[in-house]
N, C-alpha and C positions, 0 to 999 in steps of 0.2 A: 511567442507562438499564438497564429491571431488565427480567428476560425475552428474549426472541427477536427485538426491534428492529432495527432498520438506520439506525445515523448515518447522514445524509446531509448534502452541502454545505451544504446553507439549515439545518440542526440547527447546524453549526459557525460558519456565521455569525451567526444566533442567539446561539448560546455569547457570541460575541466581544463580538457588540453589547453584552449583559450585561454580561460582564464591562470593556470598556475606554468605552463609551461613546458610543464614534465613531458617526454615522447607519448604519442597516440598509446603503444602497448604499454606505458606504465601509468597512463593515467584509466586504461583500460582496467588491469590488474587491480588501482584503486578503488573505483565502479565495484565491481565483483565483489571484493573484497569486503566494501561496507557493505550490499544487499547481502554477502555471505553472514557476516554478522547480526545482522536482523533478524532472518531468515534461521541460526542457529539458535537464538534467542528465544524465538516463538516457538521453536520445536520443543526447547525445555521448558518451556509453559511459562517464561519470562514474560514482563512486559516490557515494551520499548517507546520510551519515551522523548520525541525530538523536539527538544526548547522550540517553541515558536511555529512547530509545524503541526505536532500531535501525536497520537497515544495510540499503538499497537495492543491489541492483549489478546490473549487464545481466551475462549471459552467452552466451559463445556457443557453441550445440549446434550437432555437427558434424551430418551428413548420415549415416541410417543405416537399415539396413532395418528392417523393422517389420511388423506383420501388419493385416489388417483385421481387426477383431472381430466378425463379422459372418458374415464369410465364410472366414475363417482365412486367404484369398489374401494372400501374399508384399506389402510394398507399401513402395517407397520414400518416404522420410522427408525433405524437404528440408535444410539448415541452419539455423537460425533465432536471434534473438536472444530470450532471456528475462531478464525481472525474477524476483531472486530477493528476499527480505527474510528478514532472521533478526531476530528480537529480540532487545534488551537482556537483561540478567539483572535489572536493574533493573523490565523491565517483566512478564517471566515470571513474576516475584518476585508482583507487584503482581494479575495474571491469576490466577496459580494462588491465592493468600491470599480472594480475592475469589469463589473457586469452593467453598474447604471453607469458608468462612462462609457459605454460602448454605445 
């Protein structure tokens, strides 16, 4: 994917299809199936960690004040939980090699 595209699900199951074979709706149901396990993963405040790609982890931001940007007015912040993701070195490695050859 060269230029400014956007993978999306039906691209990756595509991918799959190609590559393993399986019919379009069951490499579809695979697709699903692993973002569903991730996606459960992080709800239970798991982290998920994919060899060679990188680290999923919720965290959790405390409550704190904050400003409108708008109107510069004072504004509270509630607590919230966030996904953070770092990447591997493996795949920084692979990103960045793939920008000075362009």
């Amino acid at each position: 994917m060269a230029g400014h595209q956007t993978l999306t699900r039906a691209d990756l199951c595509e991918a799959v299809h190609e590559e393993v074979g399986l019919s379009r709706q069951e490499c579809s149901g695979l697709v699903e199936r692993t973002l569903d396990l991730i996606v459960d993963s992080l709800e239970q405040g798991e982290t998920v960690k994919l060899s060679g790609f990188g680290v999923f982890q919720v965290r959790e931001k405390r409550a704190r004040m904050g400003r409108n940007p708008k109107t510069g007015e004072p504004a509270a912040i509630n607590p919230r939980r966030v996904i953070s993701f770092r990447a591997s070195q493996i795949m920084k490695s692979r990103v960045h090699d793939a920008v000075v050859e362009t």
